[in-house]
Backbone as CSV, one residue per row, in Angstrom:
resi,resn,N_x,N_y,N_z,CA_x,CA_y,CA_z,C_x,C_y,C_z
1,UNK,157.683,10.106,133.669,157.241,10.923,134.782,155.930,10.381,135.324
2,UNK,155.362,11.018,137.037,154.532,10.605,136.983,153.678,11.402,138.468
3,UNK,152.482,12.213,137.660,151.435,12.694,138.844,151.203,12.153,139.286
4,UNK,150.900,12.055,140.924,149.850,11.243,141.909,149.137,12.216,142.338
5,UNK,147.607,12.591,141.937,147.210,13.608,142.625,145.716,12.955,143.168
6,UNK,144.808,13.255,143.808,143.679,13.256,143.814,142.770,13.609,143.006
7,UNK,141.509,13.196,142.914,140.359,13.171,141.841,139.979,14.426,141.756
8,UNK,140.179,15.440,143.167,139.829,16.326,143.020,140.562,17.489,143.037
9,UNK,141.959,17.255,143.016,143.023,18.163,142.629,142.927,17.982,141.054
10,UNK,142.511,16.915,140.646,143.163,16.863,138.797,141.878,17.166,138.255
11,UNK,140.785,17.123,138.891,139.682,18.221,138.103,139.865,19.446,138.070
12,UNK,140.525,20.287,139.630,140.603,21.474,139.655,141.696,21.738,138.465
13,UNK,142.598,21.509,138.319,143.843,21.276,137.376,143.545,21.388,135.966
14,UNK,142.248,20.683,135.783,141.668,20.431,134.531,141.304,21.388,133.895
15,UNK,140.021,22.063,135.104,139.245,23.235,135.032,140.124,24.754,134.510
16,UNK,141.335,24.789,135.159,142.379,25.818,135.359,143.101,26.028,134.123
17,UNK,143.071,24.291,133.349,143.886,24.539,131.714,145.569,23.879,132.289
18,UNK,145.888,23.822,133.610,147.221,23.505,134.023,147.486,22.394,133.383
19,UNK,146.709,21.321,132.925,147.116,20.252,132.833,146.354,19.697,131.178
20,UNK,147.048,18.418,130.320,146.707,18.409,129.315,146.374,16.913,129.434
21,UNK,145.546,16.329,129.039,145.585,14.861,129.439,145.704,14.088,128.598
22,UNK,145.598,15.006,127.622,146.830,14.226,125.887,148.288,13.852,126.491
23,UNK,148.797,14.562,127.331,150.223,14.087,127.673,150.346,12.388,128.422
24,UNK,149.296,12.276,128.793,149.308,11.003,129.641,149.252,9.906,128.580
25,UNK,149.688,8.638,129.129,149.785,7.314,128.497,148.780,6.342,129.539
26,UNK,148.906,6.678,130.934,148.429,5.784,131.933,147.342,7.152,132.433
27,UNK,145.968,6.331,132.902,145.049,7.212,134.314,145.131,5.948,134.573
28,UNK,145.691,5.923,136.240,145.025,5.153,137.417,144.077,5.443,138.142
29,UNK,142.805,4.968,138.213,141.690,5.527,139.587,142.080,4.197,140.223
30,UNK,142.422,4.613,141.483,141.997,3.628,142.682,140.949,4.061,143.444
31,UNK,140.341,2.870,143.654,138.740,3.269,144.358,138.037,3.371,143.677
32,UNK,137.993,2.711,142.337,137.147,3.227,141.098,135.911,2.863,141.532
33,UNK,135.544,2.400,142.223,133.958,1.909,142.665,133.387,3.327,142.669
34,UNK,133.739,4.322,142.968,133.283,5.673,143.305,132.937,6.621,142.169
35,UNK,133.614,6.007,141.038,132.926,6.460,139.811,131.787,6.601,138.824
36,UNK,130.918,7.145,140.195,129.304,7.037,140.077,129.186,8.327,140.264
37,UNK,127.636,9.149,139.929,126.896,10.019,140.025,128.179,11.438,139.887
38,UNK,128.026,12.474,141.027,129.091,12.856,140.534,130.185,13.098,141.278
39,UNK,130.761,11.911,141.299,132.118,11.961,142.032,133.242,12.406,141.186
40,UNK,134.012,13.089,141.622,135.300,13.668,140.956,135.922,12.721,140.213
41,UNK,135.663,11.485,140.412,136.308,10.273,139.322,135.449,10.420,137.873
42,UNK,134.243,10.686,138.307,133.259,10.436,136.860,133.662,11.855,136.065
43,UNK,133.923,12.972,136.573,134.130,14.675,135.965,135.421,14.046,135.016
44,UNK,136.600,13.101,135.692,137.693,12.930,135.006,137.741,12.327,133.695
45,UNK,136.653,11.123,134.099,136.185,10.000,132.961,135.597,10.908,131.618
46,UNK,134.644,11.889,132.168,134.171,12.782,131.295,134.704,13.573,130.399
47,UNK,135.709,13.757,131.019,136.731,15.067,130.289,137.695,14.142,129.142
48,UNK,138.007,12.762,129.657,138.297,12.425,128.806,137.846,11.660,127.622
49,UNK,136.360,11.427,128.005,135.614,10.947,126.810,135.422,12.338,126.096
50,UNK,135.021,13.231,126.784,134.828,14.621,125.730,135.844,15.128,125.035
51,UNK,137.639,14.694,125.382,138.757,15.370,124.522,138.563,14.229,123.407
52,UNK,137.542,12.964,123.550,137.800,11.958,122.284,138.969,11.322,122.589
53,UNK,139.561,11.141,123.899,140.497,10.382,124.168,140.634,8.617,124.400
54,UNK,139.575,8.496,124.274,138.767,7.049,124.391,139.141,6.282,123.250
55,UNK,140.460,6.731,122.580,140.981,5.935,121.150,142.100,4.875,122.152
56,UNK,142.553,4.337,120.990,144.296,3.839,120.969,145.360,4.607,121.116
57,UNK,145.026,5.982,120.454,145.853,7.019,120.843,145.992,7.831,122.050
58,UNK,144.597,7.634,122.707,144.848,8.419,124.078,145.075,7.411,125.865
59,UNK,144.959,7.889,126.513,145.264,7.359,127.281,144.399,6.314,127.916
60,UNK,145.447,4.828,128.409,144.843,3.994,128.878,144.427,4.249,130.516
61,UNK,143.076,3.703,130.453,142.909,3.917,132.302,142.321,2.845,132.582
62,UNK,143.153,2.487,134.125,142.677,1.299,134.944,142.524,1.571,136.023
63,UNK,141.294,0.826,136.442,140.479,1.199,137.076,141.012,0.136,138.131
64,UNK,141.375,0.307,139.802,141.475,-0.705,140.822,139.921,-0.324,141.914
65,UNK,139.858,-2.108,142.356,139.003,-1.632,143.250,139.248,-2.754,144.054
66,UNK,139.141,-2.707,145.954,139.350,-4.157,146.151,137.607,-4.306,146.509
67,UNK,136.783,-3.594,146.697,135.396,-3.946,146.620,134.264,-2.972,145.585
68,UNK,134.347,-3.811,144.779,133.610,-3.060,143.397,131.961,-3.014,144.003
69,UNK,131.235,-3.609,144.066,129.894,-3.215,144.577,129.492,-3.802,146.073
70,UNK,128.438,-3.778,146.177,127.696,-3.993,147.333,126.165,-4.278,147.348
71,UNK,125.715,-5.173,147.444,124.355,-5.410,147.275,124.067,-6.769,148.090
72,UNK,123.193,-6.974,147.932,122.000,-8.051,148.982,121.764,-9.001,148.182
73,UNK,121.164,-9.241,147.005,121.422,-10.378,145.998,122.738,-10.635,144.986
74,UNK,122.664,-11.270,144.183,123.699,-11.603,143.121,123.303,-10.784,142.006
75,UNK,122.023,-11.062,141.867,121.499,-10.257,140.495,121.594,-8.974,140.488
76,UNK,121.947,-8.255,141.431,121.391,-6.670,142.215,123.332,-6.370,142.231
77,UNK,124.572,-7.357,142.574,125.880,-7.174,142.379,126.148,-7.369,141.081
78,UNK,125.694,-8.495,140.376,126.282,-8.344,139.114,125.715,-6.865,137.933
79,UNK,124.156,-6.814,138.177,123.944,-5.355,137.819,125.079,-4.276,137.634
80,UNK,125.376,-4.171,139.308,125.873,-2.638,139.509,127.332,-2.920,139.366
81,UNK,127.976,-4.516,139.134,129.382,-4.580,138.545,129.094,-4.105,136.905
82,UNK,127.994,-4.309,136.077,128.075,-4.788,134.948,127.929,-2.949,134.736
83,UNK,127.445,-2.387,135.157,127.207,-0.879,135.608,128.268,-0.135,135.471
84,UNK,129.325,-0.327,136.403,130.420,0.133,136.732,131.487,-0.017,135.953
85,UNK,131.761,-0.954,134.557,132.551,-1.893,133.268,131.788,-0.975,132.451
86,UNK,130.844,-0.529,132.537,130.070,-0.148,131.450,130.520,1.629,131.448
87,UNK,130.444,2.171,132.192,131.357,3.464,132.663,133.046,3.385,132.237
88,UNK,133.669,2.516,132.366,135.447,2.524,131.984,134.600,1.996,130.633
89,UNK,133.762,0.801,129.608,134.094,0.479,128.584,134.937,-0.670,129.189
90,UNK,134.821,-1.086,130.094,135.891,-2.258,130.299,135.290,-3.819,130.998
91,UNK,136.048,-4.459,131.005,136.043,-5.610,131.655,136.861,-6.219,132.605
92,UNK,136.230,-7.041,133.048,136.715,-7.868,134.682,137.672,-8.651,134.325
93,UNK,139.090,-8.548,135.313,140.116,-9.490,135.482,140.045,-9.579,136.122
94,UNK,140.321,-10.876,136.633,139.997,-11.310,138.075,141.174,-13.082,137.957
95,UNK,141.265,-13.398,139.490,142.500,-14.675,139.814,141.820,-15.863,139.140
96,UNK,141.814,-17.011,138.745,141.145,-17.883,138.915,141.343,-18.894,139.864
97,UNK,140.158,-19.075,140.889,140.342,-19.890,142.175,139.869,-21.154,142.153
């Protein structure tokens, strides 16, 4: 099976008890760049670091973005990429060109 809802339908969802997020195998955020301060992506991330879902046993989440930061230097993008990996616990795949 499979929800497609918004960040901020599946918080409300959350909040309500409707939904269990032990049942999931997959979270997709698209747009994950937005998973800063408090955007409805970060409340989700939260809920599932707080059920302790952040094992092998709980659910995997991948994060898409087609523009992960934005900045004026390199040092100031790789920061707020290294920022944003550091929030999922994850790392960069990327093509090799």
């Amino acid at each position: 099976d499979v929800l497609v809802v918004t960040a901020g339908c599946l918080v409300s969802m959350l909040e309500r008890e409707q939904l269990d997020l032990r049942l999931f195998c997959t979270i997709v955020v698209d747009e994950c760049h937005h998973t800063t301060g408090g955007h409805n992506y970060m409340l989700v991330l939260k809920e599932v670091e707080s059920e302790g879902l952040l094992t092998k046993l709980g659910p995997r989440i991948l994060g898409l973005t087609a523009s992960p930061v934005s900045a004026n230097t390199f040092k100031a993008a790789k920061t707020k990429l290294e920022n944003l990996c550091a929030i999922f616990g994850a790392g960069i795949l990327y093509p090799d060109v």
